[in-house]
Every structure is written in C-alpha cells, then in structure tokens.
C-alpha positions as a Markdown table, in Angstrom:
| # | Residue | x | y | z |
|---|---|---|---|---|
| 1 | Unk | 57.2 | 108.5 | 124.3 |
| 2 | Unk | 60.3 | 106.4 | 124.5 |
| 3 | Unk | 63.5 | 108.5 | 123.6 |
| 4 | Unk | 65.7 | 107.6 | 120.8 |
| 5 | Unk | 68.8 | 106.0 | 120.9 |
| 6 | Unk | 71.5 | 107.1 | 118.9 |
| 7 | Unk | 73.6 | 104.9 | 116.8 |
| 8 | Unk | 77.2 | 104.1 | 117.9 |
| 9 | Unk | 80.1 | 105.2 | 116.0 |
| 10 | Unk | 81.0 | 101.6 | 115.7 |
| 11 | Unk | 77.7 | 100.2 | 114.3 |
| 12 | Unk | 77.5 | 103.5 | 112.0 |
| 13 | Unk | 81.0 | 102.7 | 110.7 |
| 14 | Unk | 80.0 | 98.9 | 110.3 |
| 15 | Unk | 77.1 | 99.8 | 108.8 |
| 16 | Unk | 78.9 | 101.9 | 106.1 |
| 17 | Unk | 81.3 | 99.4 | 106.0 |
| 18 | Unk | 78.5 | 97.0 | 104.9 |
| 19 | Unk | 76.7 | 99.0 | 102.6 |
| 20 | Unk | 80.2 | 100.0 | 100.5 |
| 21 | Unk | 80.7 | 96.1 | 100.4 |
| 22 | Unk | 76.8 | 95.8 | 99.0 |
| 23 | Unk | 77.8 | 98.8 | 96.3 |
| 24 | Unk | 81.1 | 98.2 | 95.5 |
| 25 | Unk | 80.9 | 94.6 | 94.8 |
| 26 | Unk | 78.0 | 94.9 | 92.4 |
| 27 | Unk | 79.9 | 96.7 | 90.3 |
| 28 | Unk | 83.3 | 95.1 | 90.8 |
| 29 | Unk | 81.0 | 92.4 | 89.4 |
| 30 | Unk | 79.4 | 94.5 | 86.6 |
| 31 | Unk | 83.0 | 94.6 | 85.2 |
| 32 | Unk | 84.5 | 91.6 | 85.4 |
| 33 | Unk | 80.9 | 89.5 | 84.5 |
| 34 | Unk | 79.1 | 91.4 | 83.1 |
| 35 | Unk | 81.5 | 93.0 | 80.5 |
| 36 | Unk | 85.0 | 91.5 | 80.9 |
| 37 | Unk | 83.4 | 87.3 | 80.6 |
| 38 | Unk | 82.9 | 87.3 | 77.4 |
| 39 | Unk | 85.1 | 89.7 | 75.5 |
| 40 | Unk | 88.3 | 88.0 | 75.1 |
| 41 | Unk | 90.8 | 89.8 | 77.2 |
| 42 | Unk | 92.2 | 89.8 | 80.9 |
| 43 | Unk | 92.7 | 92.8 | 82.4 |
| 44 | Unk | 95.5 | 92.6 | 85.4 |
| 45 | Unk | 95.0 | 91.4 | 89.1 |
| 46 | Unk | 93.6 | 88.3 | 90.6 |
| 47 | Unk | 90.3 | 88.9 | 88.6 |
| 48 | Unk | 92.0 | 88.7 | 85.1 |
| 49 | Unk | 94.3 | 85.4 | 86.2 |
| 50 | Unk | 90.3 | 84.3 | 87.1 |
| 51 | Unk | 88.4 | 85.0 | 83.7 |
| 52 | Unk | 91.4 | 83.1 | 82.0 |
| 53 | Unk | 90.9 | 80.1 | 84.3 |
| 54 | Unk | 87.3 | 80.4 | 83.5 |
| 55 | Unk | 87.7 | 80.7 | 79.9 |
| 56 | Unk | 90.2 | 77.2 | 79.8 |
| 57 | Unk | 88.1 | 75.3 | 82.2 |
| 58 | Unk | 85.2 | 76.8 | 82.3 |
| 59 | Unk | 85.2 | 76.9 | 86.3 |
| 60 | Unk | 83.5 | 80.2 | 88.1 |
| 61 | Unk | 85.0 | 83.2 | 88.2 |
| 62 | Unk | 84.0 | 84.2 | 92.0 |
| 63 | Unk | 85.0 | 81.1 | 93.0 |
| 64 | Unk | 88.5 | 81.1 | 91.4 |
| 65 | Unk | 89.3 | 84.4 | 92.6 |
| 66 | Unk | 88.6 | 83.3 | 96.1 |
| 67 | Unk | 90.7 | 80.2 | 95.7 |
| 68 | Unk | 93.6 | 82.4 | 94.6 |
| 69 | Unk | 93.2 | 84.6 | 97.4 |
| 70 | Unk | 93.4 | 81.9 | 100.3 |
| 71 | Unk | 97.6 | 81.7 | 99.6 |
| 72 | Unk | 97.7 | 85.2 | 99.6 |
| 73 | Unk | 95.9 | 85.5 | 102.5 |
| 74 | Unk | 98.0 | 83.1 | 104.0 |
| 75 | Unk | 101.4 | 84.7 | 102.7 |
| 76 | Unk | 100.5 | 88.5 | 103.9 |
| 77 | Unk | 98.5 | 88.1 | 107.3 |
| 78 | Unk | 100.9 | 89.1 | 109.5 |
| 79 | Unk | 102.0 | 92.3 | 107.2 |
| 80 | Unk | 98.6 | 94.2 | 105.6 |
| 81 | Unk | 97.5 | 93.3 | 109.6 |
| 82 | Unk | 94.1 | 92.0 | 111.3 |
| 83 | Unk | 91.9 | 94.4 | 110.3 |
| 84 | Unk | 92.4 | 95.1 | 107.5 |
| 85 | Unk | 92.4 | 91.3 | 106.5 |
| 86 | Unk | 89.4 | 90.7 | 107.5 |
| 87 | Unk | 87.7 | 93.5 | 106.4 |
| 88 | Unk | 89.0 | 92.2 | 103.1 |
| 89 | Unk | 87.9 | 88.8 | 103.6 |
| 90 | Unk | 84.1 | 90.5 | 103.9 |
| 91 | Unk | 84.4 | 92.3 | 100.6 |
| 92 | Unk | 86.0 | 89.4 | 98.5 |
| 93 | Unk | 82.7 | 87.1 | 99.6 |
| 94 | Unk | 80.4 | 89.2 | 99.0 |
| 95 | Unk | 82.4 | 89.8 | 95.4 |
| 96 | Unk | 82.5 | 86.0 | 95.4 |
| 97 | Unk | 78.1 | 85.9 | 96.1 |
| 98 | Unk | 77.6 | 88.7 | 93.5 |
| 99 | Unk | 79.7 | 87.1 | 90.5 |
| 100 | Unk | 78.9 | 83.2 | 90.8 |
| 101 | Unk | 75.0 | 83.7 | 92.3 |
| 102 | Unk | 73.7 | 86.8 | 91.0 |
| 103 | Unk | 75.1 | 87.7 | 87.6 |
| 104 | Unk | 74.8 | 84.7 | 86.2 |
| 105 | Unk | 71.5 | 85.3 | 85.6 |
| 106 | Unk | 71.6 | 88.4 | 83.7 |
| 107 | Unk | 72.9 | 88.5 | 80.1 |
| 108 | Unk | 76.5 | 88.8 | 79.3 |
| 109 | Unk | 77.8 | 92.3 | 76.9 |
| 110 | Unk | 78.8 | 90.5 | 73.7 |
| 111 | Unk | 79.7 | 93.5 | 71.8 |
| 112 | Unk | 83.0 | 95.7 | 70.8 |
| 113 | Unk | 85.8 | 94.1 | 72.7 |
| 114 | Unk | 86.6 | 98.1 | 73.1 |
| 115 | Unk | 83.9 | 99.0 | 73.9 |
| 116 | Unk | 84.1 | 96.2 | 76.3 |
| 117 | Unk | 87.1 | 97.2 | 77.8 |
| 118 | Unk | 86.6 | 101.1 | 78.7 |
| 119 | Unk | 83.3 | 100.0 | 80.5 |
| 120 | Unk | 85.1 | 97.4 | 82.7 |
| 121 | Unk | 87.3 | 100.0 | 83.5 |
| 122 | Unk | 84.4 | 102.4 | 84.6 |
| 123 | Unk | 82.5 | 100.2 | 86.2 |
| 124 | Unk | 85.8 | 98.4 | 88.2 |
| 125 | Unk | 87.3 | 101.8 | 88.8 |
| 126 | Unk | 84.6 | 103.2 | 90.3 |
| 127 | Unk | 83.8 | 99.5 | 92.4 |
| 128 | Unk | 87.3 | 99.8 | 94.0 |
| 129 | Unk | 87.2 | 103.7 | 94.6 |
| 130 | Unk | 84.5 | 102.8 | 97.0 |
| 131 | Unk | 85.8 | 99.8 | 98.8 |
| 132 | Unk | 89.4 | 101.2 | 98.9 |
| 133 | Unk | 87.5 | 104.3 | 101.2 |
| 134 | Unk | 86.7 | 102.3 | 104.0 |
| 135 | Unk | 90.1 | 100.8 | 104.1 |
| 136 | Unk | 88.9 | 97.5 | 102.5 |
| 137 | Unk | 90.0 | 96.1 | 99.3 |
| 138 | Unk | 89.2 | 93.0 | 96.8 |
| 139 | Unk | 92.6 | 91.2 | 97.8 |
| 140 | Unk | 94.6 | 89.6 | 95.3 |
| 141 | Unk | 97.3 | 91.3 | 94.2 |
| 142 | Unk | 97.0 | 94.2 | 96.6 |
| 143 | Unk | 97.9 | 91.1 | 99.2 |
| 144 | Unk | 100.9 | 90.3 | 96.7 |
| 145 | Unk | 102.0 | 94.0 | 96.4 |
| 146 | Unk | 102.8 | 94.5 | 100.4 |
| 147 | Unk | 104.0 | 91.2 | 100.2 |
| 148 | Unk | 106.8 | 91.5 | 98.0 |
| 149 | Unk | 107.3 | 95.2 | 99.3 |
| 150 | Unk | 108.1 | 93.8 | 102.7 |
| 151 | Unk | 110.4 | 91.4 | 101.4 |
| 152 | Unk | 111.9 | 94.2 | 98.4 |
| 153 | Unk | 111.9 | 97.9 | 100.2 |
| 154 | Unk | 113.3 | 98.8 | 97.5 |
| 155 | Unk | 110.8 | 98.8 | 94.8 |
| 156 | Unk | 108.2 | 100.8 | 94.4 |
| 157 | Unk | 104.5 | 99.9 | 95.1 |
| 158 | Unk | 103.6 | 101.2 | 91.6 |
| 159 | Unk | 106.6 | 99.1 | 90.1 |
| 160 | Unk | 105.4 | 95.7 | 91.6 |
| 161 | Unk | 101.9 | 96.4 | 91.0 |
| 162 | Unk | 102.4 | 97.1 | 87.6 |
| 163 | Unk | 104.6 | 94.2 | 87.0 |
| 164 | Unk | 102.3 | 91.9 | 88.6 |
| 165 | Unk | 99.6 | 93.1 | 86.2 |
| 166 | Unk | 101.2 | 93.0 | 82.8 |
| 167 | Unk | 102.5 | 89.2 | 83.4 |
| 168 | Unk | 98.5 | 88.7 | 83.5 |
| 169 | Unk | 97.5 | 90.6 | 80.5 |
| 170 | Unk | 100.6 | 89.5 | 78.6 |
| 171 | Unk | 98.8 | 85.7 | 79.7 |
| 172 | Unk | 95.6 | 86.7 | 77.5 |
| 173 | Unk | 98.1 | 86.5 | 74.4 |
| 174 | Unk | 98.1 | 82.9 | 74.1 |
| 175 | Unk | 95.1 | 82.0 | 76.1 |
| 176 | Unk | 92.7 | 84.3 | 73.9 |
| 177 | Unk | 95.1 | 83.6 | 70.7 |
| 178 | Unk | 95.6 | 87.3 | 69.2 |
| 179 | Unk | 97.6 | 90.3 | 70.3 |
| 180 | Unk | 94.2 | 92.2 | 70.6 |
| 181 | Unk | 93.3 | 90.5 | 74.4 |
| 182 | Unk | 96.6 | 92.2 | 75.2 |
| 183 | Unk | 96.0 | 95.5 | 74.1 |
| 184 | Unk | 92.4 | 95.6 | 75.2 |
| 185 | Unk | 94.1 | 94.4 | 78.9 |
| 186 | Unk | 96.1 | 97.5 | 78.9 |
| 187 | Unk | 93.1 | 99.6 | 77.4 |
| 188 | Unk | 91.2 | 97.9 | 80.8 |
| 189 | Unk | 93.9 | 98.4 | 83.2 |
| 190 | Unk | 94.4 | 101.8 | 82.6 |
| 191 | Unk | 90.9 | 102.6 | 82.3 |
| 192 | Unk | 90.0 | 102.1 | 85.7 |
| 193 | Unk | 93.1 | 103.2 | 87.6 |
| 194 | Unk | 91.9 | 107.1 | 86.4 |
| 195 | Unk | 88.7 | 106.6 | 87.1 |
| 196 | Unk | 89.8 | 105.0 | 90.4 |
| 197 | Unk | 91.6 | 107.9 | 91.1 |
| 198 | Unk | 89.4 | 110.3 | 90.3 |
| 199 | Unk | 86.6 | 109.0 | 92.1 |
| 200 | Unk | 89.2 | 109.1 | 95.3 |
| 201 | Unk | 90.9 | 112.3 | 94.4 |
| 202 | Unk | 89.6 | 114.6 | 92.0 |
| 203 | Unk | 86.5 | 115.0 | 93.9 |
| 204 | Unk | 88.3 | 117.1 | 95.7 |
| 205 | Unk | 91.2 | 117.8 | 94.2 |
| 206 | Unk | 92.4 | 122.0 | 93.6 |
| 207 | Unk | 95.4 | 124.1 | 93.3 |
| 208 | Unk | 97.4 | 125.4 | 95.1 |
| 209 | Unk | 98.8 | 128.6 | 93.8 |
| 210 | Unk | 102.5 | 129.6 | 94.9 |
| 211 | Unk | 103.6 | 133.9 | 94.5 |
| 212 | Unk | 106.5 | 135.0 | 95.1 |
| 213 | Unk | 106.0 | 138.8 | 95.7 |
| 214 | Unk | 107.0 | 141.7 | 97.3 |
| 215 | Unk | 104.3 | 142.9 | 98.0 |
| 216 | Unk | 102.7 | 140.0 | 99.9 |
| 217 | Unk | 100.0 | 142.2 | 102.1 |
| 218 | Unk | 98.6 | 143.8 | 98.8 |
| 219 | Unk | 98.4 | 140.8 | 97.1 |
| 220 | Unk | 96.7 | 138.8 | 99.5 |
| 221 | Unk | 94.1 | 141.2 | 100.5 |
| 222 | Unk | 93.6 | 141.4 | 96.2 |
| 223 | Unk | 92.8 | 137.8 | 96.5 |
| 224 | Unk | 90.5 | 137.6 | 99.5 |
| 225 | Unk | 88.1 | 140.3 | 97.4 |
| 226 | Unk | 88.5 | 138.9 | 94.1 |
| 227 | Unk | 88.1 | 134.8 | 95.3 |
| 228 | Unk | 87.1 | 135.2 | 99.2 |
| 229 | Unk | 90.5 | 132.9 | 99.7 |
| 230 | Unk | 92.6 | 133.4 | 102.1 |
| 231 | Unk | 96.4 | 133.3 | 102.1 |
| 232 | Unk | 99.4 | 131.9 | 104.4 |
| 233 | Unk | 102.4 | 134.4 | 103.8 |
| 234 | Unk | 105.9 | 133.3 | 104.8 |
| 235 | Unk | 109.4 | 135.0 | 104.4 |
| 236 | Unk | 111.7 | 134.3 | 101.9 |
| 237 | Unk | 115.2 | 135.5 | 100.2 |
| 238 | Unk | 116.1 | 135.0 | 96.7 |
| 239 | Unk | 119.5 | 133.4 | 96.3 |
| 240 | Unk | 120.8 | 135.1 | 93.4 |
| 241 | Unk | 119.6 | 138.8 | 93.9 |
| 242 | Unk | 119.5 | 138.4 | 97.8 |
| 243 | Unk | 116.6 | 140.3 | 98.1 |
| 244 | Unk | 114.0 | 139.8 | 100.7 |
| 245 | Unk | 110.3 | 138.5 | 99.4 |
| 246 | Unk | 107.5 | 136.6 | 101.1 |
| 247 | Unk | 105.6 | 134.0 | 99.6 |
| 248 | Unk | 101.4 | 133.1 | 99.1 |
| 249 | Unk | 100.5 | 129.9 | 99.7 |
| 250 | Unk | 96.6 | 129.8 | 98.9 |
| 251 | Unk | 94.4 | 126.8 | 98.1 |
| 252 | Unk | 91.9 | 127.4 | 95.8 |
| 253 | Unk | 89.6 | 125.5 | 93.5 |
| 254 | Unk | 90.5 | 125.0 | 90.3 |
| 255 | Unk | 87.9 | 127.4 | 89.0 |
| 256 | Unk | 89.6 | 130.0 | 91.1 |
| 257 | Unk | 92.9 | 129.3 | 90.1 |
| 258 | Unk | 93.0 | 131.6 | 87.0 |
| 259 | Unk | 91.7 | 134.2 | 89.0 |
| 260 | Unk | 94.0 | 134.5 | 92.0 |
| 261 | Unk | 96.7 | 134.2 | 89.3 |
| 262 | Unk | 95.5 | 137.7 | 87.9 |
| 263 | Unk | 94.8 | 139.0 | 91.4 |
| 264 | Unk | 98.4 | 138.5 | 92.0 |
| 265 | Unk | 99.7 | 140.0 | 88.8 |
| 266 | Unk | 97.0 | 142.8 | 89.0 |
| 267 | Unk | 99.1 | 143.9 | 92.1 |
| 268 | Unk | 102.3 | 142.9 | 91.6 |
| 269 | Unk | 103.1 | 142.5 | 87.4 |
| 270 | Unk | 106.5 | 141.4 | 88.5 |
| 271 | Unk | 105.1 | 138.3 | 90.9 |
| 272 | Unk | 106.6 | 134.9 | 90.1 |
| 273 | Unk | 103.0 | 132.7 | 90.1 |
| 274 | Unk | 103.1 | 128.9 | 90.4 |
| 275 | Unk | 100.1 | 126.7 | 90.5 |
| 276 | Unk | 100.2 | 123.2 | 91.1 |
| 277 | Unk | 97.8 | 120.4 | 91.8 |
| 278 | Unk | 95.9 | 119.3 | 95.1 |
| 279 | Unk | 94.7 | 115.9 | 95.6 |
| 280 | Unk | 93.1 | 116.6 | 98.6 |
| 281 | Unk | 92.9 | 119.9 | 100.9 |
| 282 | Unk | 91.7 | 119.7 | 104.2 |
| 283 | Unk | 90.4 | 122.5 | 106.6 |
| 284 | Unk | 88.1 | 126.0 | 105.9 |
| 285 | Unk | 86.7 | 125.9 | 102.8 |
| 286 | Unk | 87.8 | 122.3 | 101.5 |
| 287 | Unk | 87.3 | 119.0 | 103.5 |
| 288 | Unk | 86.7 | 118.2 | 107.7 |
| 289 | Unk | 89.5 | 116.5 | 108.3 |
| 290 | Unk | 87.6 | 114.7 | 111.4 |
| 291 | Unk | 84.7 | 113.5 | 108.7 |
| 292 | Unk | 85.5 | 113.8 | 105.5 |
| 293 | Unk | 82.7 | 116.4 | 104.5 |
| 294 | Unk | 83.2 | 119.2 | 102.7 |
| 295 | Unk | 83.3 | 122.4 | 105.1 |
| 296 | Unk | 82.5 | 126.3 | 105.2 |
C-alpha cells in the first residue's frame, strides 16, 4: 500500500487561507445583504459608502464595493505590501461572488432597524475576526487607513479609522432622510468592532495579576497550590520607604484571578495586588506561540 504524503505547510496554509475566505465572506455578506440592504442605515467603511450607492441608484452592492476598492488598491500598493494585497484582492471577490450571486436569492430582514443593526454588527464582526486572522482583510478603508497613516505619522490608526467611518454614517442622514440611519450607523459600527475584538482577543484573553510583597517565596508557592500557576518574581525597592520587595508577575485566567488575589493576601495581608487585563498570553498554560493552540 502506497504511503501517504503529507500536506505542505504552504498548501495547508492556502488551504486555510481559502476556507476563512469561503466563511468569512458569507457572513461579511449576511450583514451587509442580508440585514444592512434594506434597513435604512449605513454603517462605516467601504461597504456603507456601497449600500448608499445601492439605495440612490440601485446598482449592486458587491460590485460597488469592488469598484471603490480598485483606487485604493491603486493608492496603497506599494505601502500595505504584495502580499498582503493580494491576499486581499482574494477575499474582496469572493465578498464580491457572495453579495451580488448568492444572496440575492435569499430574502432580505425587513424588520426593527435595531434590531437590524446589532445583527449586522454580529454577523460583520465576527466575518472580519476571521479574515483579519490569516492576515487578510475586506480592503476599503483598511487600504485608506495605512494610506493616510504613511502620509500623517502622526495620527493615530484608531483616529483615521474612525474619522473615515463617521463621514459615511453621517452620509446616511440625508440619503435615508432621518437622524435615525445615523444613529443605527453608530449602533452598527460599534457593534461589530466588540464582537470583532472579542472573537480575536477575548478568546484568550486573562489577567495578569501584579504583588508587590515581601514575602515573594511564600506567596508564590500559596498560589501554585491554590491555582497550579506559577509565578516570575523580580526585585524591587519602594521609592518612598526605601525598602526592599520583589514582585509576582503571574498569568492567570480570569476565573483564577480572584483566587490568586486571596492567595496573596492569605500570606501576605499587607501585599499591594494589581490585576490587569491580557489580550493574549502566550507559552505554558495559555497559547503555542509557534501555532496558535492552546497549550499544557
């Protein structure tokens, strides 16, 4: 019997590649069809300039969006780089396919404009969470946003993005005719940047719990039985009493986090105990840094 070959890297990551193209643009489509056509608002980015072009002229959505890319394109390929462009180019067709070939043939939400609104926001956020993983993206105004960042260091990303955005929702004001297709915008917008971000983030996001002790060896070791966590102690002096401490640093889940703050104080009632938030935390215990999975 014939042995069998393995699958490359490179055709396993194209592969992936391919299949978070498949996903995310059905429902990148979802949204902006299949909930955003027909409820009277337009939510920021190249897809929102898009559904008001549709809604004037009546010309296809995918097809708009595509057009208004090709400048970008244009403008930006020699700053978001070769790769990345094209792996862009890839998504925004098969985005293109899914809105002006597929959807049309399924039924429209014609609903709450609310109601409307938070689902786009779901269904986009979570669309874009899973493109943006394999370094792809839907273009548009992501294009713009490096763009103008090349050409103004000074701004922020989340400035320019933002600004971009609310010129297009503040667009829906006289397009749509009521103050209500700017507010469900906003509603839209913000919608699926947190569930965006915790698709990307909070999946694995912790704490990471801060102590200030001095009695670092007891407190650790308090910890490790109480959690099973372990702990990276460093030295430290206070600047107003000038008296020598260590510090914990431990990385913990947030289910955890309550509990190594009592360890702590169970030891040591006069420990100062910060916790702070994780987006991500790679190595034992958390995340493979060389594949993502989550480890021990």
């Amino acid at each position: 019997m014939a042995e069998k070959i393995p699958a490359s890297p490179k055709l396993r990551r194209f592969l992936m590649d391919l299949i978070s193209d498949l996903v995310g643009g059905v429902f990148y489509s979802v949204a902006v069809y299949s909930f955003a056509s027909r409820a009277e608002f337009a939510p920021g980015g190249i897809s929102g300039l898009a559904l008001l072009i549709n809604h004037l002229w009546g010309f296809p959505i995918g097809t708009v969006s595509l057009l208004l890319n090709l400048p970008l394109i244009l403008i930006s390929y020699r700053i978001v780089g070769r790769r990345f462009l094209f792996k862009s180019l890839r998504t925004i067709l098969f985005c293109t396919l899914f809105l002006d070939l597929v959807f049309v043939h399924f039924p429209c939400y014609e609903g709450s404009s609310l109601l409307a609104a938070l689902f786009y926001g779901v269904f986009l956020g979570t669309g874009l969470a899973i493109i943006y993983m394999r370094g792809s993206s839907t273009g548009g105004t992501d294009f713009l946003t490096m763009s103008v960042k090349l050409l103004a260091p000074h701004l922020s990303i989340g400035f320019v993005t933002l600004s971009i955005d609310l010129v297009i929702i503040l667009l829906g004001w006289p397009v749509f005719g009521n103050i209500d297709a700017v507010l469900y915008g906003l509603i839209a917008t913000f919608t699926a940047s947190v569930v965006m971000d915790k698709i990307m983030y909070g999946t694995e996001s912790g704490k990471l719990a801060i102590i200030i002790t001095t009695r670092a060896e007891a407190v650790a070791a308090q910890i490790d039985r109480v959690c099973a966590r372990g702990s990276t102690m460093l030295e430290a002096r206070g600047a107003y009493t000038e008296t020598d401490r260590q510090v914990l640093l431990c990385a913990c889940s947030k289910s955890q986090a309550y509990k190594v703050r009592h360890a702590a104080l169970a030891v040591d009632a006069d420990a100062f105990v910060m916790i702070t938030e994780t987006n991500e935390v790679f190595g034992e215990g958390f995340i493979d840094p060389t594949n993502n999975v989550k480890i021990g």
